[in-house]
PAZAPA-4460 file (N, C-alpha, C; in steps of 0.05 Angstrom, whole numbers, plus 32768, in hexadecimal, padded with zeros to 4 digits):
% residues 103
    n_x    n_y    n_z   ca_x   ca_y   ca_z    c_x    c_y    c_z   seq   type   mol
   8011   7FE9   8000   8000   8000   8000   8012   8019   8000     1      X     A
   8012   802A   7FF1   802C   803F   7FE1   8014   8051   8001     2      X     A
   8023   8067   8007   801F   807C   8015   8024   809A   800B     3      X     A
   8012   80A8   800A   801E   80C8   8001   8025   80CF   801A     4      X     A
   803D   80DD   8013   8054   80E6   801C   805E   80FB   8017     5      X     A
   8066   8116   801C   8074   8134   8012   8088   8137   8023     6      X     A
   8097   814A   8019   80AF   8159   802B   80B8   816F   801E     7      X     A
   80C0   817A   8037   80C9   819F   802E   80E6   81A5   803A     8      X     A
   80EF   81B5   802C   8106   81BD   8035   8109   81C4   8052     9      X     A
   8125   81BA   8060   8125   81C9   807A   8125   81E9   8081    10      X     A
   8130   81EE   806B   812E   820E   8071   8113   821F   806D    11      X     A
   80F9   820D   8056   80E6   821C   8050   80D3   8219   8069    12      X     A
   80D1   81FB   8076   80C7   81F0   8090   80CF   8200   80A7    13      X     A
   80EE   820B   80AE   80F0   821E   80C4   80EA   8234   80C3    14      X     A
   80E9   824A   80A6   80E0   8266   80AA   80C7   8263   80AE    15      X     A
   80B5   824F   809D   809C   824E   80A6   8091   8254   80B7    16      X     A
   8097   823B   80CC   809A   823A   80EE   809A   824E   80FD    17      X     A
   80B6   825A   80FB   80C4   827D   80FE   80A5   828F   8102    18      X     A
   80A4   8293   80E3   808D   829C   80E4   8070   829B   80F6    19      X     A
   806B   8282   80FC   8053   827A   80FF   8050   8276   8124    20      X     A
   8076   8278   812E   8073   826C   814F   807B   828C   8156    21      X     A
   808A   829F   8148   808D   82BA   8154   809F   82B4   8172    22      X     A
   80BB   82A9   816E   80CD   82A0   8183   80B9   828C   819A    23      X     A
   80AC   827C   8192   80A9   8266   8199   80A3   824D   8196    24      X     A
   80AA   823E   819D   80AD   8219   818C   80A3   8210   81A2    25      X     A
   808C   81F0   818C   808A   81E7   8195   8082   81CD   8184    26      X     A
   8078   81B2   818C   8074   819A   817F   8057   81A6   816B    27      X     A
   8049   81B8   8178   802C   81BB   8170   802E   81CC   8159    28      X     A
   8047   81E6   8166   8046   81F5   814F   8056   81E8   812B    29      X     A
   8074   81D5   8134   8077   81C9   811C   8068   81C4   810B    30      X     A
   8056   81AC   811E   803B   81A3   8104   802F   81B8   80FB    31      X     A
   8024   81C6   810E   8010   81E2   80FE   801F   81E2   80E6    32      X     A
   8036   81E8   80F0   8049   81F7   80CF   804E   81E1   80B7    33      X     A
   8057   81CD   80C1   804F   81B5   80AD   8038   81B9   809A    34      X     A
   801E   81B7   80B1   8007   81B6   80A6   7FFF   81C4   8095    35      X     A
   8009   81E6   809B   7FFE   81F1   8087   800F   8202   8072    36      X     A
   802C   81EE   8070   8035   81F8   805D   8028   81F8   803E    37      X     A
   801C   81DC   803E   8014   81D2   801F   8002   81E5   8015    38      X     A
   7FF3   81FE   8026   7FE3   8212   8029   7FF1   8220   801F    39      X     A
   800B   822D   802F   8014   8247   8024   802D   823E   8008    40      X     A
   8035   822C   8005   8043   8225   7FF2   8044   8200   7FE6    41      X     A
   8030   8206   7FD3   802D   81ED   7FCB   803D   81E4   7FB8    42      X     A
   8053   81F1   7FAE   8064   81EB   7F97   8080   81DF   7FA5    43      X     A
   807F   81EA   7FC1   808F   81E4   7FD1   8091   81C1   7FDC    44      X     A
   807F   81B6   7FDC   8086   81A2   7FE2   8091   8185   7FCA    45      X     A
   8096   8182   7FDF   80A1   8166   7FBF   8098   814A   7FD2    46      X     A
   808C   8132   7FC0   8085   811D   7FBE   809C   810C   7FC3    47      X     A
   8098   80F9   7FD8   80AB   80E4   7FE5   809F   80CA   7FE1    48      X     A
   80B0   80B3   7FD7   80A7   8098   7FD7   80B3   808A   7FE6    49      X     A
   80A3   807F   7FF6   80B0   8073   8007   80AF   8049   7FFA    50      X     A
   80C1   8044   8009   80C0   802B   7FF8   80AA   801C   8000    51      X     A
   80A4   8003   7FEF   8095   7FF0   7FF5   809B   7FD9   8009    52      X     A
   809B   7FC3   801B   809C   7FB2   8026   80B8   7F9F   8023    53      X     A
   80BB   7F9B   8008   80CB   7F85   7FF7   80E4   7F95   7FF6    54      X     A
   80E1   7FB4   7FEC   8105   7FBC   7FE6   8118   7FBD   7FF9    55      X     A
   810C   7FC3   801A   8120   7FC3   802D   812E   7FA6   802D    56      X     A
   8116   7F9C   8031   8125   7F81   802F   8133   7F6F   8020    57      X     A
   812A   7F7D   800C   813C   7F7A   7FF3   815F   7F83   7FF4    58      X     A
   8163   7F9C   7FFF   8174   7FA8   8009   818B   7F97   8018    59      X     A
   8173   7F8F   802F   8188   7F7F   8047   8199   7F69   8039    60      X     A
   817D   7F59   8029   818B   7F3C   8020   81A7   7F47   800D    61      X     A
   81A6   7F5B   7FF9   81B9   7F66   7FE6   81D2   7F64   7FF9    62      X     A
   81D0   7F7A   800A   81EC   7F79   8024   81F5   7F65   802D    63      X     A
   81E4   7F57   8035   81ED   7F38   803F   81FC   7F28   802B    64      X     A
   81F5   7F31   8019   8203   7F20   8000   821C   7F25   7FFA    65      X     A
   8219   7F3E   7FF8   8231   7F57   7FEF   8246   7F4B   800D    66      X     A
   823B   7F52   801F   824B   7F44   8044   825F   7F2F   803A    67      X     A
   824D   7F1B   8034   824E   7EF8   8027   826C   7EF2   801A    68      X     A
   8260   7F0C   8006   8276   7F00   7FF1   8293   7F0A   7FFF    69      X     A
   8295   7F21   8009   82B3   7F2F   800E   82B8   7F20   8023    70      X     A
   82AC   7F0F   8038   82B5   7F00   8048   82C1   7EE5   8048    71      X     A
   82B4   7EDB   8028   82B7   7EC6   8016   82DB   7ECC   8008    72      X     A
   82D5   7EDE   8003   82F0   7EE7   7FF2   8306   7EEB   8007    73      X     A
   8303   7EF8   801E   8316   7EFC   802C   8323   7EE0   8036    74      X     A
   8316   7ED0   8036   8322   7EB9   8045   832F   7EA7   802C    75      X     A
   831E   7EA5   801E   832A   7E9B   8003   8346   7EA6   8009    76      X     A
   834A   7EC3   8004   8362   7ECE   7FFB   8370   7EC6   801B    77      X     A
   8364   7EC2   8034   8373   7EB7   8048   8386   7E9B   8048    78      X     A
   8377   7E8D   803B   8376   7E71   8032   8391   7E67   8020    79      X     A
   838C   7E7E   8005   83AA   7E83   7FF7   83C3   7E8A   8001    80      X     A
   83C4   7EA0   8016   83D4   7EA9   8026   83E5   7E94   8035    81      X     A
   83D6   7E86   8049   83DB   7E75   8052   83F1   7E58   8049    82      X     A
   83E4   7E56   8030   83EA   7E40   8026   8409   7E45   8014    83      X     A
   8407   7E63   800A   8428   7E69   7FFA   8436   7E6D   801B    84      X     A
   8429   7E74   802D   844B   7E7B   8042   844D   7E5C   8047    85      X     A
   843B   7E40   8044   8441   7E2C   8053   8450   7E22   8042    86      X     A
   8446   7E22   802B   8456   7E11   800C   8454   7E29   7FF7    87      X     A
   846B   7E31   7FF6   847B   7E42   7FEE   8479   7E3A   7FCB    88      X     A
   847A   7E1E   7FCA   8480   7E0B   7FAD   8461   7E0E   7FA5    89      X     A
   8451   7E06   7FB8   8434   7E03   7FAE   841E   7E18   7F91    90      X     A
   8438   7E34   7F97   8433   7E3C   7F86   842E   7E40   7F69    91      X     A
   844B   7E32   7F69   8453   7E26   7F4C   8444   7E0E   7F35    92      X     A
   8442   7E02   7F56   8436   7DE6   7F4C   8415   7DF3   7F44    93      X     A
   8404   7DFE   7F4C   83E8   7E00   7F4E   83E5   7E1D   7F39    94      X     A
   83F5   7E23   7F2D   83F8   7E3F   7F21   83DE   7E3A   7F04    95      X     A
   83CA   7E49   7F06   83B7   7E48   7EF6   83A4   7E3D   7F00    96      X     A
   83A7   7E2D   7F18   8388   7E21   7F23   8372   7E26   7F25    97      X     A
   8381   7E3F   7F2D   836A   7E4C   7F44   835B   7E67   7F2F    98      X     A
   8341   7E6C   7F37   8332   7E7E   7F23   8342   7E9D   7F2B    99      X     A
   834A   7EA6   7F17   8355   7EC2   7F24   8374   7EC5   7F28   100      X     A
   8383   7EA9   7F2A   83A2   7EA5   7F2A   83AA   7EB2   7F15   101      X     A
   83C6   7EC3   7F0F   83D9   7EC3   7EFB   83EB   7EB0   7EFD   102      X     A
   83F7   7EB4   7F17   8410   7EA2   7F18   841D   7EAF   7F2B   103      X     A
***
């Protein structure tokens, strides 16, 4: 279910205010000014979408993946490391094996 949604600049939102609290603030008076900005300047606001249900989560799983792989790779490349300080020769011998090897 999509929601309408607007937003205004911070600066057009505080002279408003300014205006409307005469050196005083409060939760009541914000909204007033909120409220009746779309009144005094309706060109002023701009239309916000907020997402649907699926893209955040869409999001997370992407990261997790993205997480996945560089954690995947790092050990991999741990793995290689390992194995040229133990067998020094091993390199020679296995040279092209591996996806991504020159030599």
């Amino acid at each position: 279910m999509a929601i309408g949604c607007f937003g205004v600049s911070s600066a057009k939102a505080s002279a408003f205010r300014r205006f409307l609290s005469r050196y005083a603030t409060s939760n009541r008076i914000d909204a007033e000014a909120l409220a009746r900005l779309p009144l005094v300047d309706p060109g002023g606001l701009v239309a916000l979408e907020l997402p649907d249900d699926d893209a955040p989560r869409l999001r997370r799983r992407a990261r997790s993946a993205d997480r996945l792989v560089e954690e995947m790779t790092t050990r991999k490349q741990r793995t290689r490391d390992l194995a040229r300080q133990c067998y020094p020769m091993l390199t020679l011998l296995l040279r092209g094996r591996w996806p991504g090897e020159s030599g």
